[in-house]
CHARMM internal coordinates of N, CA and C (Angstrom, degrees):
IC EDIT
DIST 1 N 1 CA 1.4541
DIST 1 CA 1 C 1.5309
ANGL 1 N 1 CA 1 C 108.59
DIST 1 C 2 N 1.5657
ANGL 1 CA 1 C 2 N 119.18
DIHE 1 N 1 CA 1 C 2 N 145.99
DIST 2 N 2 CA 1.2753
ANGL 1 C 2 N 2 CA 111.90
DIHE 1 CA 1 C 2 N 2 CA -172.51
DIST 2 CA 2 C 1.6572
ANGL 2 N 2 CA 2 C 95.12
DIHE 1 C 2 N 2 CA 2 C -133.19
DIST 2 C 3 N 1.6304
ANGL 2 CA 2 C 3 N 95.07
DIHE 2 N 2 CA 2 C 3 N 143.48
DIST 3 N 3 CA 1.4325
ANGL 2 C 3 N 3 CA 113.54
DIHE 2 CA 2 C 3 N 3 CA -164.28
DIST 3 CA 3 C 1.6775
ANGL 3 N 3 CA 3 C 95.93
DIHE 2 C 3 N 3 CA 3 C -79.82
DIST 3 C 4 N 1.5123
ANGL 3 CA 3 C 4 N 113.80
DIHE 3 N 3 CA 3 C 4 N 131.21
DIST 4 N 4 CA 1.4195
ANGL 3 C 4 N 4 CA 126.76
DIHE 3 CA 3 C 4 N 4 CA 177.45
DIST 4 CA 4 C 1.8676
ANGL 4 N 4 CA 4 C 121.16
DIHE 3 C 4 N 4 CA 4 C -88.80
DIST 4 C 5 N 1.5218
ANGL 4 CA 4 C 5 N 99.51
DIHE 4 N 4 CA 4 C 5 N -15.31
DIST 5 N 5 CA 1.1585
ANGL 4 C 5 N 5 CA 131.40
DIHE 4 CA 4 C 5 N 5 CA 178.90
DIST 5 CA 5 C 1.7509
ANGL 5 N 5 CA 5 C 109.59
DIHE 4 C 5 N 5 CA 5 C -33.70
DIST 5 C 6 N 1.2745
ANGL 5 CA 5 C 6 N 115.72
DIHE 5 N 5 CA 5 C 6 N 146.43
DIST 6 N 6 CA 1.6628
ANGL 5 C 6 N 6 CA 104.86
DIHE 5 CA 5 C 6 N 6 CA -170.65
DIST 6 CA 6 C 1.6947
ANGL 6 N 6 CA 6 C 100.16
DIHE 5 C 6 N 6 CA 6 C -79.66
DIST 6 C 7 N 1.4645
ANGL 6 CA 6 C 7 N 123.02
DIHE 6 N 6 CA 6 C 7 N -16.38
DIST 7 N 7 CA 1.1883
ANGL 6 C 7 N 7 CA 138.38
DIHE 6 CA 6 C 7 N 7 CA -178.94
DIST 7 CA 7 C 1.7806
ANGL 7 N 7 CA 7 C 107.32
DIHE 6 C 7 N 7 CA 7 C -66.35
DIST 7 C 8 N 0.6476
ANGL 7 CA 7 C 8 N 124.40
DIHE 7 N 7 CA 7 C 8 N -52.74
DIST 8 N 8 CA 1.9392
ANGL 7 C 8 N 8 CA 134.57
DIHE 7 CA 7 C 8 N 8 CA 176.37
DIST 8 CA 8 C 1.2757
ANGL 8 N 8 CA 8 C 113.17
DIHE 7 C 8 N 8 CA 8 C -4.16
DIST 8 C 9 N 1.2766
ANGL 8 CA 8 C 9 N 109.15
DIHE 8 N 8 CA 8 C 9 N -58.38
DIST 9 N 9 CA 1.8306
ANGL 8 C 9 N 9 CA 109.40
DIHE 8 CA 8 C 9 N 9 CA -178.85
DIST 9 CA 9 C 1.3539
ANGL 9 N 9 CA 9 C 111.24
DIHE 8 C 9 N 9 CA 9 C -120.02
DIST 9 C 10 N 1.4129
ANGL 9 CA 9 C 10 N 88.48
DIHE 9 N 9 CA 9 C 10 N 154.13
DIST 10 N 10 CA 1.6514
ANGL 9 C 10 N 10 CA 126.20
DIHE 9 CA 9 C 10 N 10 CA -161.92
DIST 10 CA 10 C 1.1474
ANGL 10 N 10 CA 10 C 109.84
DIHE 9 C 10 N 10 CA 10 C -66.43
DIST 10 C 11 N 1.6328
ANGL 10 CA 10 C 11 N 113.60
DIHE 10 N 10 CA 10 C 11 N -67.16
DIST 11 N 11 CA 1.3397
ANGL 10 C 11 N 11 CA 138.52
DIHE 10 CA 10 C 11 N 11 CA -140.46
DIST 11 CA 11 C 1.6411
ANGL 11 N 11 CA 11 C 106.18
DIHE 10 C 11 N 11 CA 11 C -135.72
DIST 11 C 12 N 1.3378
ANGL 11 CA 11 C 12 N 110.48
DIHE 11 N 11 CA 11 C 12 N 14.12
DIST 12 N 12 CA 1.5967
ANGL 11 C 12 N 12 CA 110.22
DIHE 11 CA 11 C 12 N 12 CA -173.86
DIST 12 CA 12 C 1.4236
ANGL 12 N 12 CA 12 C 114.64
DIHE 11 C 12 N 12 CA 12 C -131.11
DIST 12 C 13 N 1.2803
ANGL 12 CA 12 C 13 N 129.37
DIHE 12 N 12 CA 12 C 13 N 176.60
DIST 13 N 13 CA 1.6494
ANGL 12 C 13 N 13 CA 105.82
DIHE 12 CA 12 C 13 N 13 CA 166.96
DIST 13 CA 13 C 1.8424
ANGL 13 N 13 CA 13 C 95.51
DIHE 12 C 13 N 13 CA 13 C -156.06
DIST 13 C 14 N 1.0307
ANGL 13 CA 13 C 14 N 114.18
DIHE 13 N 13 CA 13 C 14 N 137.84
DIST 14 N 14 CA 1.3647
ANGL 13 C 14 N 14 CA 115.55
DIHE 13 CA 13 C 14 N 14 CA -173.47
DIST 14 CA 14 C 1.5607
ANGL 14 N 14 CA 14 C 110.86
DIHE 13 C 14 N 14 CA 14 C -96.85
DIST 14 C 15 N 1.2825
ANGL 14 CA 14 C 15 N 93.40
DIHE 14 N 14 CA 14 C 15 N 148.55
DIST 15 N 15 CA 1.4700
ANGL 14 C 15 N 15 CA 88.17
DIHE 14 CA 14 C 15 N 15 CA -156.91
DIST 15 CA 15 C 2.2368
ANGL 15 N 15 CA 15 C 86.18
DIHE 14 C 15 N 15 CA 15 C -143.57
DIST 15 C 16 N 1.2512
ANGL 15 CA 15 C 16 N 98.03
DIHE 15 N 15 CA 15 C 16 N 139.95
DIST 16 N 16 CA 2.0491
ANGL 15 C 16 N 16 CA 96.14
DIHE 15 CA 15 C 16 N 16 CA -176.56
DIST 16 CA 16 C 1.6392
ANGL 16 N 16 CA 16 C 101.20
DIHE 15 C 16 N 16 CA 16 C -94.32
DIST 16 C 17 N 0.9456
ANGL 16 CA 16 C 17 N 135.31
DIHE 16 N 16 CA 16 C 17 N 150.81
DIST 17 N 17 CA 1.4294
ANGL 16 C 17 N 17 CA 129.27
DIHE 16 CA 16 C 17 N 17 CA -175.44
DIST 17 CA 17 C 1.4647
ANGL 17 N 17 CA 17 C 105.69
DIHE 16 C 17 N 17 CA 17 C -164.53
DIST 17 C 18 N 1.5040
ANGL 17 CA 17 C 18 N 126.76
DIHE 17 N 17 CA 17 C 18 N 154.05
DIST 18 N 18 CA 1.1606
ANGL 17 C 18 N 18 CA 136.98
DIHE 17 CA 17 C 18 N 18 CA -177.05
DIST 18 CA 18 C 1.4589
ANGL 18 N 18 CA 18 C 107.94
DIHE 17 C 18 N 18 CA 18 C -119.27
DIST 18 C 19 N 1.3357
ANGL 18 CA 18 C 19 N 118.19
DIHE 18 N 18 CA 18 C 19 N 152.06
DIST 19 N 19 CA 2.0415
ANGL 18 C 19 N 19 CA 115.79
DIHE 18 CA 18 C 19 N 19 CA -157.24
DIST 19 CA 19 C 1.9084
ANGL 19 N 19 CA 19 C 91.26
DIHE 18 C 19 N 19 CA 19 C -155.37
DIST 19 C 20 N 1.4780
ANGL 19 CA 19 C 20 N 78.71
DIHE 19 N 19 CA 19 C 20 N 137.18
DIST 20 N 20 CA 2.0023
ANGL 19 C 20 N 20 CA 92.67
DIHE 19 CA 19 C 20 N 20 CA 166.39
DIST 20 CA 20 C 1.3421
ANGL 20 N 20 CA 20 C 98.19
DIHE 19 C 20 N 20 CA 20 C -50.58
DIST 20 C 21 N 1.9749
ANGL 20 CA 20 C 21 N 125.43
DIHE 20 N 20 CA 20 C 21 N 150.97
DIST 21 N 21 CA 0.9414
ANGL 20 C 21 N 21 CA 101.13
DIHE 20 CA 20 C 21 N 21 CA -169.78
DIST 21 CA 21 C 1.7583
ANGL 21 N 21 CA 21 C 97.38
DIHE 20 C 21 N 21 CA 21 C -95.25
DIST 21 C 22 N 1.0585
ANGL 21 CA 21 C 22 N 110.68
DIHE 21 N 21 CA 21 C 22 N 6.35
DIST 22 N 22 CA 1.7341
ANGL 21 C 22 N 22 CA 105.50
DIHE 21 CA 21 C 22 N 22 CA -169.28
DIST 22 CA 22 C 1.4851
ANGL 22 N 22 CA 22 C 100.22
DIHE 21 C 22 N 22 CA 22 C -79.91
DIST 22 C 23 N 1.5366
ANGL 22 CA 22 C 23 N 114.55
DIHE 22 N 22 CA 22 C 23 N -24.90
DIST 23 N 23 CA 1.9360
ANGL 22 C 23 N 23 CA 112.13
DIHE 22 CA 22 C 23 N 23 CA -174.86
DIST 23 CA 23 C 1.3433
ANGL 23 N 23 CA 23 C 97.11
DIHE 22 C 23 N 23 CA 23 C -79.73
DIST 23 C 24 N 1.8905
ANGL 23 CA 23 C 24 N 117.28
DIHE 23 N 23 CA 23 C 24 N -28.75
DIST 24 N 24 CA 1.3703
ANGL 23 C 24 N 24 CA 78.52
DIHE 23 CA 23 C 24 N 24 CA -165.24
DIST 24 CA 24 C 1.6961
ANGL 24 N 24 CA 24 C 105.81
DIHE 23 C 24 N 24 CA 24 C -99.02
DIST 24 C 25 N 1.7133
ANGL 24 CA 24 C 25 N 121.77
DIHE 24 N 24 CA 24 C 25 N -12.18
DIST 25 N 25 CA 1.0558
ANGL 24 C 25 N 25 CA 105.91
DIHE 24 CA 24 C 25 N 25 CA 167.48
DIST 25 CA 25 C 1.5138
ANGL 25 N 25 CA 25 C 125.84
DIHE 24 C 25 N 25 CA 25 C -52.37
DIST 25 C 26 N 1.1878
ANGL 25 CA 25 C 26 N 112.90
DIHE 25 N 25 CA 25 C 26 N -32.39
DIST 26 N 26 CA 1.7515
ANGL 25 C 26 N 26 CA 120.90
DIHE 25 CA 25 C 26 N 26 CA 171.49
DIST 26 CA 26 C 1.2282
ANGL 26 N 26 CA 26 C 96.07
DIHE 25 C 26 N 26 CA 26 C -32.53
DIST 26 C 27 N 1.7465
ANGL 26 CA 26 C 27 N 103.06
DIHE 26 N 26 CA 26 C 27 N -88.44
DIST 27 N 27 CA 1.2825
ANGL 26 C 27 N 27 CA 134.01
DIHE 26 CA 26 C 27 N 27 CA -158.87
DIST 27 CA 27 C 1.5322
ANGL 27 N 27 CA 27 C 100.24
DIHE 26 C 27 N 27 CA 27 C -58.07
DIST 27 C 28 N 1.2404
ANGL 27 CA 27 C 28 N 132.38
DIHE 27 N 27 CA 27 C 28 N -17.15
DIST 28 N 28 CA 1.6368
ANGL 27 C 28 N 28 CA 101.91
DIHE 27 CA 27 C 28 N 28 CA 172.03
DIST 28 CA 28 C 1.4882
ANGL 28 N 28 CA 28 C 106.82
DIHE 27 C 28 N 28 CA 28 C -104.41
DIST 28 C 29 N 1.4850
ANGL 28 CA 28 C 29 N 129.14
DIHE 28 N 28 CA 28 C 29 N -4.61
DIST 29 N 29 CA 1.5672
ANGL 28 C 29 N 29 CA 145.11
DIHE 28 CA 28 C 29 N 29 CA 144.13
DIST 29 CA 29 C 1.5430
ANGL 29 N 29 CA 29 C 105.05
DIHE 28 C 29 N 29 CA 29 C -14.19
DIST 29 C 30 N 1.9515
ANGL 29 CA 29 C 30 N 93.98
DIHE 29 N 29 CA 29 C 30 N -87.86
DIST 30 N 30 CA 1.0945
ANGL 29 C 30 N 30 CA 105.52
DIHE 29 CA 29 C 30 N 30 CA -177.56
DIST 30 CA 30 C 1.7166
ANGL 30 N 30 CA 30 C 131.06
DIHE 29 C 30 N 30 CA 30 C -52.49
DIST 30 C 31 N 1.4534
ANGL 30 CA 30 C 31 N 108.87
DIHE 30 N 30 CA 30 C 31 N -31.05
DIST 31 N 31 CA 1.3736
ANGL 30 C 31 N 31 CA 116.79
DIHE 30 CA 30 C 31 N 31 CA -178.54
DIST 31 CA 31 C 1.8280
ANGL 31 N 31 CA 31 C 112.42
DIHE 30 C 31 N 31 CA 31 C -56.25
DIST 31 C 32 N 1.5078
ANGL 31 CA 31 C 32 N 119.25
DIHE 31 N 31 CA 31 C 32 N -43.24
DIST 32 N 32 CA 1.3780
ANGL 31 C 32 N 32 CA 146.38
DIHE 31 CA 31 C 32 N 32 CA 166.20
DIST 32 CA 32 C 1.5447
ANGL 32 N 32 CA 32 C 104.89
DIHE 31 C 32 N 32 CA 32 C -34.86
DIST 32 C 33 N 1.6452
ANGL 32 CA 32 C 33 N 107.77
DIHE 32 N 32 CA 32 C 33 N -65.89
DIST 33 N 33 CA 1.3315
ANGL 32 C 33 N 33 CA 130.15
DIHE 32 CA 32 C 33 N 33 CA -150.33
DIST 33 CA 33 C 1.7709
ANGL 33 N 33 CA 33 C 93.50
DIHE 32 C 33 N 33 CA 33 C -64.72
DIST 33 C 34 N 1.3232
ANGL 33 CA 33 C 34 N 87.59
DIHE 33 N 33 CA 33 C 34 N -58.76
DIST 34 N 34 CA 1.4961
ANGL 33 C 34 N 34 CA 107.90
DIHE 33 CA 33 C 34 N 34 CA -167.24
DIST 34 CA 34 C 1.8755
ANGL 34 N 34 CA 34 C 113.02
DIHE 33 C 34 N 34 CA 34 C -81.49
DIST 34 C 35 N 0.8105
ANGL 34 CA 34 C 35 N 94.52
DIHE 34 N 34 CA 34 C 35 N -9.86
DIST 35 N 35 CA 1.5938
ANGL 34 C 35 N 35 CA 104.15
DIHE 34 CA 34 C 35 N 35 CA -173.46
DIST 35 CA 35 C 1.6744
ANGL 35 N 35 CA 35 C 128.00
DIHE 34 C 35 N 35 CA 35 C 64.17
DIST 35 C 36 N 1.6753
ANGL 35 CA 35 C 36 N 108.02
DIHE 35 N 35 CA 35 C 36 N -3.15
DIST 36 N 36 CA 1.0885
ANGL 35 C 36 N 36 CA 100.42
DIHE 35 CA 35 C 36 N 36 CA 175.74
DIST 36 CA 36 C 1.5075
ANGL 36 N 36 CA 36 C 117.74
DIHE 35 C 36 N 36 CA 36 C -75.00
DIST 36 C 37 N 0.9994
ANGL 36 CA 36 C 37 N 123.17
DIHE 36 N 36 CA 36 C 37 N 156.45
DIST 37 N 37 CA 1.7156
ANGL 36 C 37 N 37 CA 130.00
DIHE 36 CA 36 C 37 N 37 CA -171.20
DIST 37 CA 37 C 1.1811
ANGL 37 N 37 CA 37 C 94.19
DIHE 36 C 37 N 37 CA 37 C -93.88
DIST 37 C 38 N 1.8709
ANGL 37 CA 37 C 38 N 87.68
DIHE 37 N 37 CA 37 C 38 N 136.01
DIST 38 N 38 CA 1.5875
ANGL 37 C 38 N 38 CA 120.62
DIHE 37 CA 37 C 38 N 38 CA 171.41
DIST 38 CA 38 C 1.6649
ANGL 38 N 38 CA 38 C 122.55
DIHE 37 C 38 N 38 CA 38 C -33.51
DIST 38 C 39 N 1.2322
ANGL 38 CA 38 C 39 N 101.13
DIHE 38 N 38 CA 38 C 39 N -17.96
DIST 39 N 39 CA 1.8198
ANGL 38 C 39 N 39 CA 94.87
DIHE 38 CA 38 C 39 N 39 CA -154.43
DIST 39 CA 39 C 2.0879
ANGL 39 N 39 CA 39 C 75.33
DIHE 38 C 39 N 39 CA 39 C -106.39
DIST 39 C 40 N 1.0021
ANGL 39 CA 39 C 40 N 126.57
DIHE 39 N 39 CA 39 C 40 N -23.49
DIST 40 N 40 CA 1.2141
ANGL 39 C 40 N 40 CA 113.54
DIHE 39 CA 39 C 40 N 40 CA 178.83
DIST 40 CA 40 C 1.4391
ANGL 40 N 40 CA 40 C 117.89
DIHE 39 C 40 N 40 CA 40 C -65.42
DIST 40 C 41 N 1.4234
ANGL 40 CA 40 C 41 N 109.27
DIHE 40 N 40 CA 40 C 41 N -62.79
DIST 41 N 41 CA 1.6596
ANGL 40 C 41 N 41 CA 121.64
DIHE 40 CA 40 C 41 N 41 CA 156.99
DIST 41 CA 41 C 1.0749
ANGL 41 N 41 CA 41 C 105.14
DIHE 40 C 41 N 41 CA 41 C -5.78
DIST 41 C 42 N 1.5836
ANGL 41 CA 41 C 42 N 115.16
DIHE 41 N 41 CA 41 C 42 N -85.15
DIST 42 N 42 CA 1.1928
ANGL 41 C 42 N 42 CA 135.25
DIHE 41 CA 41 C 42 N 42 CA -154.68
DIST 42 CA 42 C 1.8457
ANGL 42 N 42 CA 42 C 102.02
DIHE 41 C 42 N 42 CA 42 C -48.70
DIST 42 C 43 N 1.2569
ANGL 42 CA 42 C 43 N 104.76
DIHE 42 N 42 CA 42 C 43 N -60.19
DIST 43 N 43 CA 1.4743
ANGL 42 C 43 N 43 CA 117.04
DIHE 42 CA 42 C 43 N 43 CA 164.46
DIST 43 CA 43 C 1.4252
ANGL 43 N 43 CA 43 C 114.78
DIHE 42 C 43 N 43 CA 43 C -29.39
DIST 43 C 44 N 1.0454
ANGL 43 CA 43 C 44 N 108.79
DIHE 43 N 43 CA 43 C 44 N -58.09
DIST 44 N 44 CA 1.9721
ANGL 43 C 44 N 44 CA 101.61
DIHE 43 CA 43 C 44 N 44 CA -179.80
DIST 44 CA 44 C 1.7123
ANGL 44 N 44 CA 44 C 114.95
DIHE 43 C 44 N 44 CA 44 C -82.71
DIST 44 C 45 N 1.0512
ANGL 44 CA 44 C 45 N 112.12
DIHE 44 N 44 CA 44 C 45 N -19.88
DIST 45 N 45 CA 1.5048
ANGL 44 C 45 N 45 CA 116.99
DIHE 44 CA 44 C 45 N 45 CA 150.68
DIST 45 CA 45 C 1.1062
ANGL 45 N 45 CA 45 C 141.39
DIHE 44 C 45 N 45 CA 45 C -48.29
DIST 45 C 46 N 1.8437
ANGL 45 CA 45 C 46 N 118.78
DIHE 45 N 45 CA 45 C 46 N -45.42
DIST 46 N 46 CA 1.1541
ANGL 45 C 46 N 46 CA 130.75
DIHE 45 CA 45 C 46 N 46 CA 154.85
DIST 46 CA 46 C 1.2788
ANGL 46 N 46 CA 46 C 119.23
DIHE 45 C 46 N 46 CA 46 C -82.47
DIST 46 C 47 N 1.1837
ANGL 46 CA 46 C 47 N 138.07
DIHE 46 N 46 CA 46 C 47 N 1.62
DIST 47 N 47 CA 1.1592
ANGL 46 C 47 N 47 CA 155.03
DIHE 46 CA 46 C 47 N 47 CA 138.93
DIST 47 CA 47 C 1.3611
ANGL 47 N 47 CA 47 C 121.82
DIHE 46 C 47 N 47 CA 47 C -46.99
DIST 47 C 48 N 1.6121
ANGL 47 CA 47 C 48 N 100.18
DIHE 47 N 47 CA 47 C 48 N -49.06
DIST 48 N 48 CA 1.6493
ANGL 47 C 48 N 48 CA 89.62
DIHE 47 CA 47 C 48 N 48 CA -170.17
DIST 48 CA 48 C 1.4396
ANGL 48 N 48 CA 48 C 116.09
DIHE 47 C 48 N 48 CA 48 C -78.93
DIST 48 C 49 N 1.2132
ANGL 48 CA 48 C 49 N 101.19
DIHE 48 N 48 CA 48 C 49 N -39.13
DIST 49 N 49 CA 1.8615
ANGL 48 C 49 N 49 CA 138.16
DIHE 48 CA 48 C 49 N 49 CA -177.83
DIST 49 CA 49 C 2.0532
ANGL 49 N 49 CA 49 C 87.51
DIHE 48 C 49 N 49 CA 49 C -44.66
DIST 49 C 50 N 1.2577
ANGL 49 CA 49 C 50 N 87.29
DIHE 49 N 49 CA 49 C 50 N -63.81
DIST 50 N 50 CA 2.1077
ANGL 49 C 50 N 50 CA 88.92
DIHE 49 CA 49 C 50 N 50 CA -170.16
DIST 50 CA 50 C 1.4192
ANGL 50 N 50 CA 50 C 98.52
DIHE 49 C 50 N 50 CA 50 C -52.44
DIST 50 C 51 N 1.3692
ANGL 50 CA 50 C 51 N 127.92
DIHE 50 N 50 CA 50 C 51 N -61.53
DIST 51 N 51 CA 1.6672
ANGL 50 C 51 N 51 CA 125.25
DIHE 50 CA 50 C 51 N 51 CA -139.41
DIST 51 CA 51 C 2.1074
ANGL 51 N 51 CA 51 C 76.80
DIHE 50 C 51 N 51 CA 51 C -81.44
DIST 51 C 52 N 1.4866
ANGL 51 CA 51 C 52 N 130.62
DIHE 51 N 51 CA 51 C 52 N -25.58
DIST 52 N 52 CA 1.5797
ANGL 51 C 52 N 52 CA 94.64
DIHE 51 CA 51 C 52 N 52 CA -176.53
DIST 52 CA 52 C 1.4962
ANGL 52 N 52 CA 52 C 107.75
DIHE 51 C 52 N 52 CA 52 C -97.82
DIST 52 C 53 N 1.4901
ANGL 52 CA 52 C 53 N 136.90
DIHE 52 N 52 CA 52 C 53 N 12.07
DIST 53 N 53 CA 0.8940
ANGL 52 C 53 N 53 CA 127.42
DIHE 52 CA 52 C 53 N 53 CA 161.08
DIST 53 CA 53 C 1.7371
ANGL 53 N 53 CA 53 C 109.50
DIHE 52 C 53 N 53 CA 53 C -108.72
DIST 53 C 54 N 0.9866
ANGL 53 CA 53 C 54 N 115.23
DIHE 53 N 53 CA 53 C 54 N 56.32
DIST 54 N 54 CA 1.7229
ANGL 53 C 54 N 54 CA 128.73
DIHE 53 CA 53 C 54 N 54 CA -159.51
DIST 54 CA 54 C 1.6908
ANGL 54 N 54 CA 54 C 118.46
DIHE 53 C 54 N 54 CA 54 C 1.70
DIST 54 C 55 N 1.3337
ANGL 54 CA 54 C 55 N 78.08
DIHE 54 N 54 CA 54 C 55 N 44.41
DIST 55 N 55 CA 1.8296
ANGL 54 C 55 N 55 CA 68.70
DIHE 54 CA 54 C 55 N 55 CA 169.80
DIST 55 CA 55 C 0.8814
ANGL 55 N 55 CA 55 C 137.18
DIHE 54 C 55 N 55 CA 55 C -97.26
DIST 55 C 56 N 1.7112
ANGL 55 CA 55 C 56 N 113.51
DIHE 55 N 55 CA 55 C 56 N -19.63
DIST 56 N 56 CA 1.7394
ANGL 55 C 56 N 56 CA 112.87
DIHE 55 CA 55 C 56 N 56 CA 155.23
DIST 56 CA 56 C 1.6060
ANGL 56 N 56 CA 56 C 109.48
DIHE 55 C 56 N 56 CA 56 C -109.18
DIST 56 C 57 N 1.0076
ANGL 56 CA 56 C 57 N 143.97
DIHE 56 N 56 CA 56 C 57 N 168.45
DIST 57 N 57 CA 1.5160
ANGL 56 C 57 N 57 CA 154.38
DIHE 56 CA 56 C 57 N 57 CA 160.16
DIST 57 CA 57 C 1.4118
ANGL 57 N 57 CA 57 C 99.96
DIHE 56 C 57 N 57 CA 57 C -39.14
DIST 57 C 58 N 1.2801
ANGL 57 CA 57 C 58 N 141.06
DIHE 57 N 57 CA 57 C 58 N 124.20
DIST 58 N 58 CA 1.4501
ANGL 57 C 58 N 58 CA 133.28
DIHE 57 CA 57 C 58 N 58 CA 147.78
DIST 58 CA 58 C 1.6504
ANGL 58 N 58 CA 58 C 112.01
DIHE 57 C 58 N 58 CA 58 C -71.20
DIST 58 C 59 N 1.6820
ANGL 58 CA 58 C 59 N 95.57
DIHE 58 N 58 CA 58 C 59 N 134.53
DIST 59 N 59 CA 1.5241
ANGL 58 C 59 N 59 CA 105.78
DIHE 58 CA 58 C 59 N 59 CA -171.13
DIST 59 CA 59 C 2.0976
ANGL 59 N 59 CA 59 C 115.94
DIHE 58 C 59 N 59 CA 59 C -73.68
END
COOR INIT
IC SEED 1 N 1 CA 1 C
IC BUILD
């Protein structure tokens, strides 16, 4: 059984959001193909978007 609780994760934060459906059929395409998981994607996406509009430090 898995706890639904807003408490559950550590290091993540859930967030509900609505997406063109052609980016996200891509993007959940590729996740399949490639096996990396959706919520990771998404992760290097907002990643890239921040470090080229300087909003976080690029590592």
């Amino acid at each position: 059984m898995t706890s639904k609780n807003k408490n559950d994760l550590k290091n993540r934060k859930r967030y509900t959001a609505s997406f063109d459906l052609k980016l996200f059929d891509a993007l959940m395409t590729h996740s399949k193909e490639t096996e990396v998981p959706f919520s990771e994607l998404l992760d290097r996406c907002l990643k890239m978007y921040l470090e080229e509009n300087n909003l976080i430090d690029k590592e």
